[in-house]
N, C-alpha and C positions, 0 to 999 in steps of 0.2 A: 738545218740545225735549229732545234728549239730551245730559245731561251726562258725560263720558268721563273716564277715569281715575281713579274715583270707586273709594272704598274698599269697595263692593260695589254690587251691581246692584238696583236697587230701584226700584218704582215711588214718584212722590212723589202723584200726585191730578191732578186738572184744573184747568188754570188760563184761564182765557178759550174754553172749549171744544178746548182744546189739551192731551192727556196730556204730564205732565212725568216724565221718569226719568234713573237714573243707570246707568250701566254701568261696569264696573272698566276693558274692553278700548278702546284706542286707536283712531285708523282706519286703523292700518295693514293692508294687505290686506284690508279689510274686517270687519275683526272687531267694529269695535264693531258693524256692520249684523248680524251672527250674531246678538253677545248683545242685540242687542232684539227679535230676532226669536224668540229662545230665551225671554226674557224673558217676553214678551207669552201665547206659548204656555203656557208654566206657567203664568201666573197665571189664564189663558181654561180652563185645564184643556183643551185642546186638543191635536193631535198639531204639532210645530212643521214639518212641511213645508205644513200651510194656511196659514204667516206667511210672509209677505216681502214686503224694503221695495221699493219698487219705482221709487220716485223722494227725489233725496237720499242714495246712496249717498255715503259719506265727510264726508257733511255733518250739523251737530246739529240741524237741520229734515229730519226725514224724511217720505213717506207710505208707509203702509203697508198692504197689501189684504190679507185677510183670506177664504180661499175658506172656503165655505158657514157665512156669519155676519151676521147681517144686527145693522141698529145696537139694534133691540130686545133682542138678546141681549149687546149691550154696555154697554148701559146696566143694562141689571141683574146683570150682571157687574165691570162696571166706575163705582158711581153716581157721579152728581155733575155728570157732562158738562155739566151745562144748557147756556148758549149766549153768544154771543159771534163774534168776529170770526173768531177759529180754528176755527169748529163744524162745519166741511166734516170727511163722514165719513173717517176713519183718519189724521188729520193727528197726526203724533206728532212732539213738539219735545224 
């Protein structure tokens, strides 16, 4: 779930097998979809063209695919996932 207009971009943790984060930018023209995509990238220490959301543009439920990353690398990158109703991989709210 993404929260927008937020006084900086941050990830908050996993909630329900659902990454929660905050972005400063709006949806206008798509920017808040940028900064989670920027987002995600920095924090994966990734190059940010293997992010993009792909379904959920403008919207605070996005998904997001991730080319050559599979979810073992996410989970130790990103712990806590365990599981839950949201735990379909790249589901970012």
């Amino acid at each position: 779930m993404v929260g927008r207009l937020a006084s900086g971009d941050e990830l908050l943790g996993w909630e329900n097998g659902v990454l929660k984060m905050r972005v400063v930018a709006g949806p206008t023209d798509g920017r808040d979809d940028v900064a989670v995509e920027t987002l995600l990238a920095d924090v994966l220490g990734i190059e940010k063209e293997r992010v993009r959301v792909v379904v959920g543009r403008g919207s605070r439920r996005k998904w997001v695919e991730i080319d050559d990353f599979d979810e073992s690398e996410l989970e130790q990158r990103l712990p806590g996932r365990g599981s839950g109703p949201g735990d379909a991989a790249g589901d970012v709210s």
